[in-house]
C-alpha positions as a printed Julia matrix, in Angstrom:
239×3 Matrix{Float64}:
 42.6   -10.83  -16.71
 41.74   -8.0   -14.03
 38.45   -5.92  -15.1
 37.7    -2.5   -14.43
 36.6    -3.42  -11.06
 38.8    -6.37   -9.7
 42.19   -6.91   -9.78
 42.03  -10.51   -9.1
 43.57  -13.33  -11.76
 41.97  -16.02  -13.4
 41.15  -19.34  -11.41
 41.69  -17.05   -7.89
 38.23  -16.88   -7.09
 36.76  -20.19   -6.05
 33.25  -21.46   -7.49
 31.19  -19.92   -5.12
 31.51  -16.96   -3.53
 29.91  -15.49   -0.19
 28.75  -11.64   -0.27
 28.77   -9.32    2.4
 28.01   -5.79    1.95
 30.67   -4.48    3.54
 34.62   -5.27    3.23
 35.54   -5.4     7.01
 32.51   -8.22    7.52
 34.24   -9.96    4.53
 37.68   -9.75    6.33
 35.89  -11.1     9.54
 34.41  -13.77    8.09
 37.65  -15.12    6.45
 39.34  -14.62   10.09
 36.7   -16.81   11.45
 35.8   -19.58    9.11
 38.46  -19.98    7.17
 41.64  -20.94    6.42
 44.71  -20.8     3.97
 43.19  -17.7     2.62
 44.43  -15.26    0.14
 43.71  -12.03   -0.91
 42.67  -11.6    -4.23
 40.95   -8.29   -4.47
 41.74   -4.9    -3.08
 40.7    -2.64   -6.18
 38.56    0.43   -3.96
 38.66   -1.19   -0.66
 36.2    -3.72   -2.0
 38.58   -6.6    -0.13
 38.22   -9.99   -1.8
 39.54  -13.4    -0.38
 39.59  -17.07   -1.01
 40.38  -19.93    1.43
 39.27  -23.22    3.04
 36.13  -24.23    4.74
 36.78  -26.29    8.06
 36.09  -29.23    5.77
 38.8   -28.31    3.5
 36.28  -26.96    0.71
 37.58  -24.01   -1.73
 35.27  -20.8    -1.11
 35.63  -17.13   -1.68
 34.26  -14.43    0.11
 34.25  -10.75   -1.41
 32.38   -7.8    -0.21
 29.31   -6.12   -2.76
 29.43   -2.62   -1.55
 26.16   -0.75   -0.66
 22.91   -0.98   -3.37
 21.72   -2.64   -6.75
 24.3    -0.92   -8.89
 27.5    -2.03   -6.6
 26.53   -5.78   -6.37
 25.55   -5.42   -9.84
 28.77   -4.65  -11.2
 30.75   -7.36   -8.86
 27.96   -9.96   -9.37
 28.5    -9.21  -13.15
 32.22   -9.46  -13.85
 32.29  -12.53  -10.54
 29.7   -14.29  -12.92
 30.61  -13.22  -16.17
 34.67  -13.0   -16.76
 35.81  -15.32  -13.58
 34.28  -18.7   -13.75
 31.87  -17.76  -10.3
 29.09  -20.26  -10.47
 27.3   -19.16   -7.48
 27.15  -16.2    -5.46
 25.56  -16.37   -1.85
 24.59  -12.95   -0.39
 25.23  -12.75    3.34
 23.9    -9.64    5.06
 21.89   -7.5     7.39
 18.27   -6.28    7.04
 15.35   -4.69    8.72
 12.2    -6.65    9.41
  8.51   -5.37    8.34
  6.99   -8.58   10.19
  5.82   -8.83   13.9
  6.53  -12.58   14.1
 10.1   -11.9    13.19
 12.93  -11.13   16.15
 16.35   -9.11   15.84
 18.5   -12.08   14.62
 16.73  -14.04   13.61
 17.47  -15.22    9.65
 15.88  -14.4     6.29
 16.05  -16.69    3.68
 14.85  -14.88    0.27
 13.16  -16.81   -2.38
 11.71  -13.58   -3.91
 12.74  -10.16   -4.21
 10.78   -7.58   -5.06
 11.82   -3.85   -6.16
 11.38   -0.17   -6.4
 15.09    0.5    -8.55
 14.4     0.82  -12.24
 16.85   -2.16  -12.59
 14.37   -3.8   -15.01
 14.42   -1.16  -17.42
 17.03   -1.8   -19.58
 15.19   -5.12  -20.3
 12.13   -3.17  -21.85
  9.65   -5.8   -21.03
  6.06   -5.36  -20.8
  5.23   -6.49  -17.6
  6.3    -7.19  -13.8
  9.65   -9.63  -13.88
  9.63  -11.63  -10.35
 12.97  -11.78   -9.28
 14.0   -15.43   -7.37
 16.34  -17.39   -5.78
 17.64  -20.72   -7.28
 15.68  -23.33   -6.17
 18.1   -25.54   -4.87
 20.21  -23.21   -3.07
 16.44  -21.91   -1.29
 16.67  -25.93   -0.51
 20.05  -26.85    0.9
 19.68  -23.48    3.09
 16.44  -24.07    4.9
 17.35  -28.01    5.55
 21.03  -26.61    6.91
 18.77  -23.71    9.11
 16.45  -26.95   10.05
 19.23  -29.08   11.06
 20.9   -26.39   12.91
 17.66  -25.22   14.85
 18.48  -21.83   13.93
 15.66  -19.55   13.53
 14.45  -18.41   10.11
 11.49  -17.1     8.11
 11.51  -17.77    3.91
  9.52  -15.17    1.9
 10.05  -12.03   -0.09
 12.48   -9.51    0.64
 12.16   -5.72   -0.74
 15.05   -4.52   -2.54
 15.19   -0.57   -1.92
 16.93    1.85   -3.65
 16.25    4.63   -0.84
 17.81    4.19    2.39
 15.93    7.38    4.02
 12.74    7.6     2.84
 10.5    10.45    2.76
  7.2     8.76    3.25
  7.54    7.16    6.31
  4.91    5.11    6.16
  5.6     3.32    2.56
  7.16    0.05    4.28
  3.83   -0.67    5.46
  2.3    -1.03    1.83
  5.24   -3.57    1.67
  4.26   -5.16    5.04
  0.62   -5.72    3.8
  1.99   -7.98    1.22
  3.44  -10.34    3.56
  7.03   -8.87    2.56
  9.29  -10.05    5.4
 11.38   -6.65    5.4
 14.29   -4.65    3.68
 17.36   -4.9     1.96
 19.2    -3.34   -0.97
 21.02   -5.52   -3.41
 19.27   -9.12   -4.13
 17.14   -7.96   -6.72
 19.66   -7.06   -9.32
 21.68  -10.42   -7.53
 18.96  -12.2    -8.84
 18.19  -10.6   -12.16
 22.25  -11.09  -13.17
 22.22  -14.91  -12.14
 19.28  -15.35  -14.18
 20.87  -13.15  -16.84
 24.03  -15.14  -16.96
 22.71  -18.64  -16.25
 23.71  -18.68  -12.76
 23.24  -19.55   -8.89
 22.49  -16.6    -6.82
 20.61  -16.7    -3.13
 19.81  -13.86   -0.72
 20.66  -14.84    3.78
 19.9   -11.98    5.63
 20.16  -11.33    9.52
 17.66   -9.13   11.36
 19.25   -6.49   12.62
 16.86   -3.62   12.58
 12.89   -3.58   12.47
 10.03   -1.59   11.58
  7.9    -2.78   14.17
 10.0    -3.78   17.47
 11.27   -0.48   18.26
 13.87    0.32   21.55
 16.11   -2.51   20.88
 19.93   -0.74   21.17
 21.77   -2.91   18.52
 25.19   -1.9    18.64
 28.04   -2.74   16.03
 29.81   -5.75   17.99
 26.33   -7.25   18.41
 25.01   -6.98   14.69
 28.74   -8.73   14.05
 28.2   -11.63   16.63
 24.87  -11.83   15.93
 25.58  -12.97   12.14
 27.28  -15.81   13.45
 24.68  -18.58   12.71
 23.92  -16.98    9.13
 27.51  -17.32    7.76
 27.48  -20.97   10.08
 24.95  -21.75    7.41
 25.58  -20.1     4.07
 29.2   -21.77    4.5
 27.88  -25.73    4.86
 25.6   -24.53    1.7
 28.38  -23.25    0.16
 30.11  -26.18    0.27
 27.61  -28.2    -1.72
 28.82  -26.08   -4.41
 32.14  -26.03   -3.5
């Protein structure tokens, strides 16, 4: 049955599911990678498909939207009311760290926060949001294979795109945070929640640090090439 905020029918999305942020990197990555697909959410442009890996594995991709509340809502009902055992995130991010380039891969065992996400859990402490173990696995020994290059840490979740303090990334920095996103934390939190497999790939394409680098949109789309190379084969282990 469709829920408020898919369309799609039972069994059409595949056991694990790729997530961009945005809907036209989810339709490029099905053009690219896969095949056989079919569409299987539309509702709001949020475009969700399913198809075949190269090695004939079942996967779907759907976009998340922008921020903790979208991907929390599609990472919800994906997890919750159609079958999704695992839900790779597959995006862009800006770096905090000197010793990480533009393209170069993040793979998030941690995510730390400044949304309010935790709230409604009324705990009485600091909850440390993290990737499943075995997904952090099978994606570093696919990046080590590969020879692609990548960093595992902490990423920071934000809930502000334009900040007013300036300066407040560097407070992040100090930590050894690797840089910025804005959805795995509440990614994390709902596979937790729900008993699930959630992990966070991100490609540099902005930084904090290395400023004058002109990263236009066909580059930040090429340049995630390797990342979705990579989330796929891992993807496929849970295929």
């Amino acid at each position: 049955m469709p829920t408020p905020h898919i369309n799609a029918n039972k069994g059409d999305f595949a056991k694990v599911v790729l997530m961009p942020g945005d809907p036209k990197r989810a339709q490029w990555i099905v053009d690219n990678f896969l095949t056989d697909v079919k569409l299987v959410n539309d509702v709001r442009g949020v475009l969700g498909f399913t198809g075949l890996t190269k090695n004939g594995k079942r996967i779907s991709v759907m976009a998340s939207g922008m921020g903790q509340p979208s991907i929390g809502i599609y990472s919800h009902e994906l997890f919750a009311e159609y079958d999704v055992e695992t839900i790779i995130r597959v995006g862009t991010c800006g770096s905090y760290q000197p010793d990480i380039d533009f393209f170069d891969i993040l793979l998030c065992e941690a995510a730390s926060t400044d949304s309010n996400w935790l709230s409604q859990f009324a705990l009485n402490g600091t909850y440390s949001a993290t990737a499943d173990f075995e997904l952090v696995k099978d994606a570093y020994d696919v990046l080590k294979e590969k020879g692609y290059p990548f960093h595992v840490g902490n990423i920071f979740s934000a809930d502000i795109f334009y900040d007013y303090d300036k300066d407040v990334w560097k407070k992040w920095a100090k930590l050894g945070v690797m840089g910025v996103e804005m959805e795995s934390f509440a990614l994390y939190i709902n596979a937790k929640v729900l008993g699930k497999r959630a992990l966070t790939m991100v490609t540099v394409t902005d930084h904090f640090i290395k400023k004058g680098n002109n990263v236009t949109a066909d580059m930040r789309q090429k340049g995630l090439y390797k990342m979705i190379d990579a989330a796929i084969l891992v993807a496929e282990k849970y295929a």
